[in-house]
Structures are given as C-alpha cells and as structure tokens.
KEFILO-748771 format. One line per field, with one value per residue (C-alpha): residue in three letters; x, y, z. Coordinates in pm, 1 decimal, always signed. Layout:
BEGIN
aa: [ALA; ...]
x: [X; ...]
y: [Y; ...]
z: [Z; ...]
//
This chain:
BEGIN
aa: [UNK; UNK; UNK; UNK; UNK; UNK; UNK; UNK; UNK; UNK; UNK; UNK; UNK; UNK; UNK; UNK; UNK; UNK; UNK; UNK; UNK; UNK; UNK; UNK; UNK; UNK; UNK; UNK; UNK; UNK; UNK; UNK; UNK; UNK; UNK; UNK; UNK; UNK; UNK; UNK; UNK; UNK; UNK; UNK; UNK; UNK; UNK; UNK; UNK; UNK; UNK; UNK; UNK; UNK; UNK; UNK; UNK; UNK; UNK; UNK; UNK; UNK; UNK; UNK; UNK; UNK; UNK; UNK; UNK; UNK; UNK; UNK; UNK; UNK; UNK; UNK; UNK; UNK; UNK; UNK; UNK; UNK; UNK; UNK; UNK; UNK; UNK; UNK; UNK; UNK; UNK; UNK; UNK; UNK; UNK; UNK; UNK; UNK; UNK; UNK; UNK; UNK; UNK; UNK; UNK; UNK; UNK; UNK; UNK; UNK; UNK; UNK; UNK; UNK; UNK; UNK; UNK; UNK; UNK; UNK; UNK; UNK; UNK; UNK; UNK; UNK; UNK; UNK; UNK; UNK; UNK; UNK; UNK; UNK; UNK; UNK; UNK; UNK; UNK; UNK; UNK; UNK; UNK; UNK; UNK; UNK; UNK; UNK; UNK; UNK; UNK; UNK; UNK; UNK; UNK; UNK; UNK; UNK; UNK; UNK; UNK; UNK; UNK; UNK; UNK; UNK; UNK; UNK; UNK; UNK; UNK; UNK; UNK; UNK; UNK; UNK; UNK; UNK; UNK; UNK; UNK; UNK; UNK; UNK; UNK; UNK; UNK; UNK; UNK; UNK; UNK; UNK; UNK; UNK; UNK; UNK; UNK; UNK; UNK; UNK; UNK; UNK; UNK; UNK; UNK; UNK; UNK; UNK; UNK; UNK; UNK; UNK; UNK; UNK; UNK; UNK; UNK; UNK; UNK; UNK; UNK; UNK; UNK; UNK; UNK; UNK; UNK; UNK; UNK; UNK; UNK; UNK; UNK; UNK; UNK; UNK; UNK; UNK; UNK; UNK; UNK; UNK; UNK; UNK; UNK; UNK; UNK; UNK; UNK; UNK; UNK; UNK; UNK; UNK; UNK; UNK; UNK; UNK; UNK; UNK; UNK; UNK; UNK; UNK; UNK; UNK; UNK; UNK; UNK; UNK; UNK; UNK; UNK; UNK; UNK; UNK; UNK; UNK; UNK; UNK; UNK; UNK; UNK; UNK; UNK; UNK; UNK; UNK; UNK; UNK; UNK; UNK; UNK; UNK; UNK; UNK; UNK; UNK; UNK; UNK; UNK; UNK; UNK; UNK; UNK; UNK; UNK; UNK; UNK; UNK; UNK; UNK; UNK; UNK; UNK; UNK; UNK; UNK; UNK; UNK; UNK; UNK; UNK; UNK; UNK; UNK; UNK; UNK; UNK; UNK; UNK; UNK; UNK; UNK; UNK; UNK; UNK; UNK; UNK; UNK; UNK; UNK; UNK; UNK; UNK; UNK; UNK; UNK; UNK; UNK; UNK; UNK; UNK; UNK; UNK; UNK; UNK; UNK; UNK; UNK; UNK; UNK; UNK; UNK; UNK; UNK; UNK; UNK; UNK; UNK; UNK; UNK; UNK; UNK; UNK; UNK; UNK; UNK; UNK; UNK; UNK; UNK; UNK; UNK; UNK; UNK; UNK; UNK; UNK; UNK; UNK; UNK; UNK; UNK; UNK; UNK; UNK; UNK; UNK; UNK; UNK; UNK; UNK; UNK; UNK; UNK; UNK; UNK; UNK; UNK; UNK; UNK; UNK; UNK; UNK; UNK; UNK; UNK]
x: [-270.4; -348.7; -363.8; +10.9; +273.2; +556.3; +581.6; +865.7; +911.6; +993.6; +678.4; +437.2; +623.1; +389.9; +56.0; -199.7; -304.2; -653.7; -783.2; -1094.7; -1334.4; -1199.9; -1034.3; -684.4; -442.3; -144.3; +109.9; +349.6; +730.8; +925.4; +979.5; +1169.9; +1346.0; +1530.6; +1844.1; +1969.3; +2252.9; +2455.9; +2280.0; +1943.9; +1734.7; +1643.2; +1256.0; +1008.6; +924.1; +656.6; +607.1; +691.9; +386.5; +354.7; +63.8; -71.6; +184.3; +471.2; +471.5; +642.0; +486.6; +586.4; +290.2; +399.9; +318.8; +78.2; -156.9; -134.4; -401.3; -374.0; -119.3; -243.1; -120.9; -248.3; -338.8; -238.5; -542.4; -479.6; -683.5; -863.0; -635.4; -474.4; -224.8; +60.8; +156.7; +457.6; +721.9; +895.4; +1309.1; +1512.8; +1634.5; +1962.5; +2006.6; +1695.3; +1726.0; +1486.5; +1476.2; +1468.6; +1687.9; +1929.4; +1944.4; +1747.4; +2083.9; +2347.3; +2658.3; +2697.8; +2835.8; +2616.1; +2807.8; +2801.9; +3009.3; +3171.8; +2971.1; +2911.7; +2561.1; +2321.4; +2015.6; +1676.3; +1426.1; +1361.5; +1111.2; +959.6; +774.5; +543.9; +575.8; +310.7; +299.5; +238.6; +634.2; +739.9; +1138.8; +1318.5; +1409.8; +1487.2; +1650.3; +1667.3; +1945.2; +2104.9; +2454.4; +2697.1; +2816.9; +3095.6; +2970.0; +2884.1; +2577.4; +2361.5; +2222.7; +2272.4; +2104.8; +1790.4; +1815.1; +1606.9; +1823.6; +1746.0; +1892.3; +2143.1; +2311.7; +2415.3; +2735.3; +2721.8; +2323.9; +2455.9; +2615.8; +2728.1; +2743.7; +3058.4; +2861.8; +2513.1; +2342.4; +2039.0; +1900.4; +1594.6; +1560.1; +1446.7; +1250.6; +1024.9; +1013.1; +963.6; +574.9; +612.5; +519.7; +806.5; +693.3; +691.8; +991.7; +1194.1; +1028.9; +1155.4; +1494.8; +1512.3; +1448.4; +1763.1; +2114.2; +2284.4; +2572.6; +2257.1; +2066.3; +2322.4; +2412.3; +2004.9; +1962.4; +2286.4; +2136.2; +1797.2; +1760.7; +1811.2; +1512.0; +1368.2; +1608.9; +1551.1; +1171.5; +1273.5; +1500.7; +1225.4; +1105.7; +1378.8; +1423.9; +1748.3; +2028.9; +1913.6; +1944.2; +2283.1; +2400.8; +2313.3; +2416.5; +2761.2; +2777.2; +2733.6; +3025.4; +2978.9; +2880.3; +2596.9; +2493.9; +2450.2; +2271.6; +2006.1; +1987.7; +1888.6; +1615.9; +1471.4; +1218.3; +1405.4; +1243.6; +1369.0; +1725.4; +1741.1; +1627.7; +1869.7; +2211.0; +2115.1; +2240.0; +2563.7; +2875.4; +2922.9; +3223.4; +3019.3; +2704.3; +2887.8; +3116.6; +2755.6; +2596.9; +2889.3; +2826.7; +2522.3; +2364.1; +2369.8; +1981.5; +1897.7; +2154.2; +1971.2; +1646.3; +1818.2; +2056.9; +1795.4; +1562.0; +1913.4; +1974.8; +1629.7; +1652.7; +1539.3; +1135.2; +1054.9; +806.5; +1127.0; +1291.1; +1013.2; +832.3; +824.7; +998.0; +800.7; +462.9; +200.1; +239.6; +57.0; -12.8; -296.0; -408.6; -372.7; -690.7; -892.8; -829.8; -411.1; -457.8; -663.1; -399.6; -96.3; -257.7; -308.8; +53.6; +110.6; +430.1; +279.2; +168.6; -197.9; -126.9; +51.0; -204.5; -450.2; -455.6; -275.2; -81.9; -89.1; +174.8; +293.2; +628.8; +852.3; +698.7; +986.2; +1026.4; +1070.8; +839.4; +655.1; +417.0; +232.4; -138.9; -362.4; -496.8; -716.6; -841.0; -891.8; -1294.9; -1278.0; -1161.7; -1398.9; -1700.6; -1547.0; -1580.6; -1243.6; -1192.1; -1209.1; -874.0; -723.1; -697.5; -1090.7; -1167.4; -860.5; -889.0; -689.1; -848.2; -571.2; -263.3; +44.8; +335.4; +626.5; +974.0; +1008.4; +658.5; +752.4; +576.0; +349.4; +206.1; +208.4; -42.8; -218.7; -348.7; -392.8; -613.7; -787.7; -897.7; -865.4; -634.6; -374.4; -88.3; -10.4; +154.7; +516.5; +588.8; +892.0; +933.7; +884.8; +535.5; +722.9; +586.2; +925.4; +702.1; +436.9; +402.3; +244.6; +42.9; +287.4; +540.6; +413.6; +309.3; +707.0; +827.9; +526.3; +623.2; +916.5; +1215.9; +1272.0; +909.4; +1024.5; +1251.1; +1119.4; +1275.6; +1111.7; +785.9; +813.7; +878.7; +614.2; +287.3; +424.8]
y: [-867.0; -1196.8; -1501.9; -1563.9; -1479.3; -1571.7; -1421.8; -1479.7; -1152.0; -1278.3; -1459.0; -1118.3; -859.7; -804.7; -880.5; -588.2; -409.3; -291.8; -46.7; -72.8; -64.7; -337.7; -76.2; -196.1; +122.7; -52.1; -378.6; -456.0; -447.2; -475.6; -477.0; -197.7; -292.8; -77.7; -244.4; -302.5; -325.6; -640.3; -991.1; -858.9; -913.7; -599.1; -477.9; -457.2; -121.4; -108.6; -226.4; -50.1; -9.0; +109.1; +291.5; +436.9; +666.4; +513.7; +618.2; +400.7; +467.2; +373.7; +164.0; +210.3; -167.1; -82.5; -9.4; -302.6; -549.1; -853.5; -1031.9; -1264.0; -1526.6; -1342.3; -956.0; -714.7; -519.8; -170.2; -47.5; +290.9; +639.3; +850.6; +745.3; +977.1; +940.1; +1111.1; +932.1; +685.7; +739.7; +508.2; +651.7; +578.7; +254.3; +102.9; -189.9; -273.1; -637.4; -776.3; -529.7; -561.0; -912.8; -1086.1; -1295.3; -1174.6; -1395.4; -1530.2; -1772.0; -2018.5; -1993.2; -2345.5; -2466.7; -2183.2; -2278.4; -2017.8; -1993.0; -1747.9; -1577.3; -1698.8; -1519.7; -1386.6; -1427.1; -1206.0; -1269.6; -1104.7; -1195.4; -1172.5; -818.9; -775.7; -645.8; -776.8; -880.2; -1048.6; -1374.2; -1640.5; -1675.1; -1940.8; -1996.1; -2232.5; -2367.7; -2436.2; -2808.3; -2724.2; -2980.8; -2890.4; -3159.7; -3059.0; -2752.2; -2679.4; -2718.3; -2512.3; -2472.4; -2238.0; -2088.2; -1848.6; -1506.7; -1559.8; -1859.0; -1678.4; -1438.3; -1142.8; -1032.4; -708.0; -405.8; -395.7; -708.2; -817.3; -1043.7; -1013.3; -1222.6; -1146.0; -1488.7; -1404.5; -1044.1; -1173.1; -1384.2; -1103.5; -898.1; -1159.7; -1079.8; -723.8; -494.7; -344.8; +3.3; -110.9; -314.4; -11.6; +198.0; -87.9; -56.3; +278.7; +242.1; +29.1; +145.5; +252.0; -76.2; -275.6; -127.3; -252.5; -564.2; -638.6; -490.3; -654.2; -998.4; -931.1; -1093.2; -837.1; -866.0; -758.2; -498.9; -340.2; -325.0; -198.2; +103.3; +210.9; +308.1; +469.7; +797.2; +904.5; +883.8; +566.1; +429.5; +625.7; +433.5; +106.0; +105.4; +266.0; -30.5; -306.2; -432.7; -243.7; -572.0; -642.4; -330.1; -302.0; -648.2; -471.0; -189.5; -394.0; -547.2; -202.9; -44.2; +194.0; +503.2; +414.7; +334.7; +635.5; +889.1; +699.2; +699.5; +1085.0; +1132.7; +975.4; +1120.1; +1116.2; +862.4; +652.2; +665.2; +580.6; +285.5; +138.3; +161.1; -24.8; -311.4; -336.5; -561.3; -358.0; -404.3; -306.0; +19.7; +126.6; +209.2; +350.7; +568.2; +702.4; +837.6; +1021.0; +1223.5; +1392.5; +1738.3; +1707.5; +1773.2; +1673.1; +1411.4; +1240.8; +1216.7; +1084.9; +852.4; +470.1; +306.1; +9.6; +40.0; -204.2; -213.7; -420.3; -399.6; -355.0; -684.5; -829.2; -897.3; -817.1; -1154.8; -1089.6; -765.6; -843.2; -1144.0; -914.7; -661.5; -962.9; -1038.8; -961.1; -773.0; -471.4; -190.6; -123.3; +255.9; +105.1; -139.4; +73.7; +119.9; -55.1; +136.6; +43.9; +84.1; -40.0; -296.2; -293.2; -294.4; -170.7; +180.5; +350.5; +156.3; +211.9; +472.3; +550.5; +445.6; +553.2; +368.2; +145.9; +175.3; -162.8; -45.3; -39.7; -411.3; -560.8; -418.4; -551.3; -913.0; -1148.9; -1183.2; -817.4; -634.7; -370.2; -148.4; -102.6; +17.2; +250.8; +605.8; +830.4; +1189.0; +1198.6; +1411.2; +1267.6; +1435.8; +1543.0; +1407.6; +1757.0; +1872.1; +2052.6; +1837.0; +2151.1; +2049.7; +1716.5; +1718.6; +1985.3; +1729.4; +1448.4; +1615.0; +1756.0; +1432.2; +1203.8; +995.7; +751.1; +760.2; +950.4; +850.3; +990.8; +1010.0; +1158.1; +1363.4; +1029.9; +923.2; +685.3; +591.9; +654.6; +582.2; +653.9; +912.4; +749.2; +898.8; +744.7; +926.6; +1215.5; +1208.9; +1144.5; +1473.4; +1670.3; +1580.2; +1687.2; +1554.9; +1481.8; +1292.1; +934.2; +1039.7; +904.7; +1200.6; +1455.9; +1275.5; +1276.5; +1639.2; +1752.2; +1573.2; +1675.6]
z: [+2086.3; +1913.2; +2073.4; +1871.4; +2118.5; +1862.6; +1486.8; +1224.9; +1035.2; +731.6; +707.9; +788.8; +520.4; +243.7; +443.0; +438.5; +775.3; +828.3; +1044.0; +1328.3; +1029.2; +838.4; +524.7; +460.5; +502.4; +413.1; +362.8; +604.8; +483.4; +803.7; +1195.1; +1411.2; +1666.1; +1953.7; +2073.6; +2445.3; +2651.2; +2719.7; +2602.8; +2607.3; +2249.6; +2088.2; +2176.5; +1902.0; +1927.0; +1597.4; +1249.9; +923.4; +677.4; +301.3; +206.1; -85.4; -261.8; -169.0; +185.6; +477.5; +817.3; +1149.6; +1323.9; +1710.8; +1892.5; +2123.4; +1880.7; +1696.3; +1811.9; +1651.3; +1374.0; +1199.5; +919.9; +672.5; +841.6; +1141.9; +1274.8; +1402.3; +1718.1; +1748.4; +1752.0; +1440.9; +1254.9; +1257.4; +833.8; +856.3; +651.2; +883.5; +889.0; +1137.1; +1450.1; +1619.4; +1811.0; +1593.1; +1382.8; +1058.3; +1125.5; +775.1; +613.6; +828.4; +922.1; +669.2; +474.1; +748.0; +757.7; +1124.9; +1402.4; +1582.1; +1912.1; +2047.9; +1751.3; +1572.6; +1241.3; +1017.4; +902.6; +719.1; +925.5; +698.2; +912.1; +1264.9; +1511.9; +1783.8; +2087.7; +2349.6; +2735.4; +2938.0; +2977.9; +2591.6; +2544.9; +2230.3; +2196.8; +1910.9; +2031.1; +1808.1; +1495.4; +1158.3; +1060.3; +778.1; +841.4; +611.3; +551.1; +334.1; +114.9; -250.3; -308.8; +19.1; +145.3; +472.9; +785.8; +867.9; +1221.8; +1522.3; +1785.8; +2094.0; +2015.0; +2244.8; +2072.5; +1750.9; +1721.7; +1470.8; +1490.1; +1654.2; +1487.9; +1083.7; +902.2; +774.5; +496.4; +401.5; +66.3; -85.1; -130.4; +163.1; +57.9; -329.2; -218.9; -29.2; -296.9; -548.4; -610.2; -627.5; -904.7; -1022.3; -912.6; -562.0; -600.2; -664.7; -383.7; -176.1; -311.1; -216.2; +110.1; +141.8; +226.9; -100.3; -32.7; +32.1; -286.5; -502.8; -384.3; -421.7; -769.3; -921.6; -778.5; -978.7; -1329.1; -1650.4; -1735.8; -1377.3; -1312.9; -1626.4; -1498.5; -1184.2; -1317.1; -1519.9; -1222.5; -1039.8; -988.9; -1218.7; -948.6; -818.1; -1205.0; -1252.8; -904.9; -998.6; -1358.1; -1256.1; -934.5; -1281.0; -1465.3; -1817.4; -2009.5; -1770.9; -1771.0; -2162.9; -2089.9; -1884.3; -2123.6; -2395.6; -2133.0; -2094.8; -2351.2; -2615.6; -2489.1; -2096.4; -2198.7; -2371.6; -2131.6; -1870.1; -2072.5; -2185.8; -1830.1; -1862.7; -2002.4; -2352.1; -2358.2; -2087.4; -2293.7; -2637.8; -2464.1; -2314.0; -2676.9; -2794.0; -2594.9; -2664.1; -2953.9; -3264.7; -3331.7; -2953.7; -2952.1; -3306.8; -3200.4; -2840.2; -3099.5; -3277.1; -2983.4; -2855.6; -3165.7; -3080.0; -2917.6; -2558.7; -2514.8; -2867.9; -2947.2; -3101.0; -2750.6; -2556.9; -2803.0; -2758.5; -3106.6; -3068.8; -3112.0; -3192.0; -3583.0; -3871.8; -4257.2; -4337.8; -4480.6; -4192.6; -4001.3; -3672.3; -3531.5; -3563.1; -3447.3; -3102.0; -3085.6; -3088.4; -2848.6; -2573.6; -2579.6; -2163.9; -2178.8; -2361.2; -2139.2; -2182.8; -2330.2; -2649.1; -2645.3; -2655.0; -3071.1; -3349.2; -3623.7; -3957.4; -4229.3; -4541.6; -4488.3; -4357.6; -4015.3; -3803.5; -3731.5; -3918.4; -4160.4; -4494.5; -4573.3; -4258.5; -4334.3; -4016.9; -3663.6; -3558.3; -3155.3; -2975.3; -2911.3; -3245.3; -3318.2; -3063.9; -3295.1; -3590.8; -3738.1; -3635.4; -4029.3; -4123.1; -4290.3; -4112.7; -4411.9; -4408.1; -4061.5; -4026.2; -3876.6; -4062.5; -3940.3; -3670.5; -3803.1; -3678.2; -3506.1; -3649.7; -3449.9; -3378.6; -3248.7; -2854.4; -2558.4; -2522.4; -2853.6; -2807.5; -2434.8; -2632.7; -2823.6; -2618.5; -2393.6; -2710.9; -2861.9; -2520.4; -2687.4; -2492.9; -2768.5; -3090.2; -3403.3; -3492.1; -3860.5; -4080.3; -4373.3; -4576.0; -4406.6; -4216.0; -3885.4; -3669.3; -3323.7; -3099.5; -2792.8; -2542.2; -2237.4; -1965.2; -2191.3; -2118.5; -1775.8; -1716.2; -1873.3; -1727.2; -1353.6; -1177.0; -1271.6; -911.4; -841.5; -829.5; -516.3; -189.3; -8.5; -244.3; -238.0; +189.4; +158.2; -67.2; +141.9; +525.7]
//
C-alpha cells in the first residue's frame, strides 16, 4: 500500500485507477465494506470502479497498491470485469452513509455524516474508522459544527437509515457528464434514486433523464409533484420529452402537457401526433435555423453557442421567416466545413446546398439510416407538404431507435457482455 494509512472516501470517488503499466482502466466511485459483529468497524474489503461502458467492477484490496490524492495503482493479476452487485452484510460506504442522519453518542446531538475515513493497521487490513460529521446548532444563522469522531462515538452508522440528505452525494457527482451521472443514479436504491434526482436542478435533471433508460425516467417523473415535473419537461429537448410522455397514459400525458408552458408543450405536441418510427417522431424541432441573408459570421456565432449538441451543430438550415418550425419555404443547408472556407461577411443564401432532398414527416426510420449512411451525413432536413422545414433527424436520433429499447439498462448492459 501507500505510505497513507488513513483515506476519507469521499475525497477518492471520481479519481482514475491505473494499472501496472500506467493505462487508466477506470474512476473510482465508492468503497465496500463487510460489516462485523458487536462494536467492531466494518472491514474494507475493496473499492468499486467504473470503466468504460458503464461497467462497475469490484477491485478486491489486496490488489490495490497504492491510493493516492489524486490516483489508486492496481498491482499485477486479471481483473475479474464482471459487473460488481453488493453481497449481503456489505456496505457501499458513500451510498449508504454519505448524508445519513445520526447521533454523536457523547451528547445525544444529532448530526449529518459528511464523509468517512478508512485506515490500514499494520498488517495492511483496512477498517472504516472515523467519521465527519456536522452537528446541528439549532440555530438558523450558523452552520453547524464540522467535527471528526472514532467510529465508535457515533449512533446510527449501522443498519437502514432513518434520514439520509443528499447535500454530500451532489456534490460528488457535481462534475459529471450527464451520461455518467445517470449511470450513477442507477446504481442507487430506487428510494435513494429519487430522493437524489428530485434534489437536482430542472435543468440538470432534464439532462440526466435524457439519459435514462425509460423506467428509470417513468420512476422519477411519477416520484415529482406534477408541476415540477412539467418544469423539467420543458428543460428537456422537444424530441426527449416526447419520446418520454409517449410512455405515459393518455390522461397522465395530456394533464403533464397542460402544465406545461403553452410554447414548450407546442413543439412537444406536435412530435406526438407523429406515428411511431417516422422521421416525424424522432426528429429534433429545433434545429439550427437562419434566413438566408444572414451571414457566415452569424452563422459560425450561433453554431458556438455551448448548449447545442455537436450533431445539430453540425450544418445550418436555411429558410425563409418565420424561423421557427415549422418556418417559411425551406431553402437548402449549409455544413459548418463549409462556413470555415467561406469569407465571415458572405450571405447564406449564396453558398447553400440544396442537392439534398429532404424527408417527408412520414419517411419510415429504414429510409431515413438508408440515407444517412448513403451520403455520411450527421442530420437531415424534415419538410411538409408546404416546403416548410418542420425539423431535423439527427444521427443521435437515430442511433436511439436503432438500439434496443432496453440498452440504457445497467442490468441489460451486465447481461449482454458476461
């Protein structure tokens, strides 16, 4: 091991691990712990690592040789990569005590755990064996007191916990992507899932269900009260928001779109009237949309703007006003390659492509990756009877209602690489 001999959990989570040659295999997201009999601390038995795919391994102790600040170092051996599942009598240190309402014996004050550290003796054995805590003061105007106790001077670190927050779990996942923010989630007990997800901001829980397999989305939207929930649907992109309330009950669905401000529900309403596997269904409503007077310069401006996803980014659709879908007269694309070659003060309306037919709302999704892989193109324009450009179908579109239903599931995914 290190020369460390004492390591506060909280502090590790999120750090990568490399193996004997130095290639990083993996972040740490938590400790396992085996509890004992009595007063004893519970032994640290291994760490819990994510790899690549959204896998969670179990990284046994002993062959862990160092952990560092900022790194744990693996020793020689395989890894067994088997998706890690908790046994009986184990305890995931951060999930489950990371927040936990408890007593700090001496005086009977209530306090909340803020992180937990573990230990090696001088056999290398590693035990959990003292705990942060921060007391309440019962006053309003101060926070309370941050104090470090031996594991056996706090009351309520064993068994379920009566109260738990979620103040120390948000802040570990506060620099995750929200892919792997919702992998985390899901490795969560579903109590624990909610009470996580309902503390997250709209705007990043809308980023997060995007990402959730359906029945994780269906569980946390039902666990919302119904105005918050329409809050996070309006949060989420059109195309999203649609595909998720197509899986609630009509009179669920309807009440949720009610809420919901009239010109967020619009574009959401008109994705849902779209047969199922149609370009209409699947299409993002907002694409990136100009006139074509405007120029180069506005157009590279507009595709810089961080909270676009790079596929819609990829090209800029031009069309006579108005500029919401569905707009004027659907004119024809420009790609951003194309823009870069271009000078900042040229018009739009002389350097459009307009050899690409567009797809009809209606066009199947057989059609539709036909010709994307035909032309290598990351998004396709959806127009109306009219000419109106109604949206865009966009690669990541796609890839969604080519995969399994099922292949955001963590349990599928386990199943389908043993």
């Amino acid at each position: 091991m290190s020369t460390a001999t004492r390591v506060y959990v909280a502090r590790i989570a999120g750090i990568p691990v490399f193996d004997p040659n130095g290639d990083q295999v993996g972040r740490t997201r938590d400790a396992v712990a085996r509890e004992r009999t009595g007063t004893l601390a519970p032994r640290i038995i291994g760490l819990v690592a994510e790899m690549p795919l959204r896998r969670r391994i179990f990284l046994p102790i002993g062959r862990i040789t160092a952990i560092e600040a900022d790194a744990v170092m693996l020793g020689t051996g395989t890894l067994n990569l088997r998706r890690f599942e908790k046994r009986p009598g184990e305890l995931l240190v951060l999930e489950e005590l990371l927040d936990r309402r408890v007593t700090v014996a001496a005086s009977g004050t209530s306090a909340t755990v803020v992180d937990v550290a573990m230990e090696s003796d001088r056999l290398g054995d590693w035990s959990l064996t003292r705990v942060a805590v921060r007391e309440y003061t019962g006053r309003l105007t101060r926070r309370g007191h941050l104090r470090q106790l031996e594991w056996s001077e706090v009351r309520g670190l064993s068994g379920h916990a009566d109260q738990q927050g979620t103040a120390g779990m948000l802040a570990l996942f506060q620099d995750m992507r929200p892919a792997d923010l919702a992998n985390a989630l899901q490795d969560l007990d579903e109590s624990r899932r909610f009470e996580v997800a309902a503390a997250l901001d709209d705007e990043r829980l809308a980023d997060v269900l995007e990402e959730l397999p359906e029945q994780d989305q269906i569980g946390i939207l039902a666990a919302l009260n119904p105005e918050r929930a329409a809050d996070v649907l309006e949060e989420m992109n059109p195309d999203d928001a649609a595909d998720l309330l197509a899986e609630l009950p009509a009179g669920e669905q309807e009440a949720l779109l009610e809420l919901m401000e009239p010109a967020e529900a619009t574009p959401v309403r008109q994705l849902l009237a779209h047969p199922e596997g149609t370009a209409g269904s699947v299409m993002t409503s907002e694409p990136v949309i100009m006139a074509p007077d405007n120029t180069v310069a506005e157009a590279l401006a507009r595709i810089r703007e961080p909270q676009l996803a790079p596929a819609v980014a990829a090209q800029v659709f031009v069309a006579r006003p108005p500029m919401a879908t569905p707009t004027g007269r659907y004119l024809g694309m420009v790609f951003f390659q194309r823009l870069l070659r271009e000078p900042p003060s040229a018009l739009l309306g002389g350097i459009l492509d307009s050899d690409i037919d567009p797809l009809e709302p209606a066009a199947p999704l057989a059609e539709i990756t036909q010709r994307m892989a035909t032309y290598n193109l990351v998004a396709w324009p959806v127009v109306d009877a009219q000419d109106r450009l109604v949206g865009a179908v966009t690669v990541d579109d796609v890839l969604d209602h080519l995969l399994p239903r099922d292949w955001r599931d963590r349990e599928h995914a386990g199943a389908a690489d043993e």
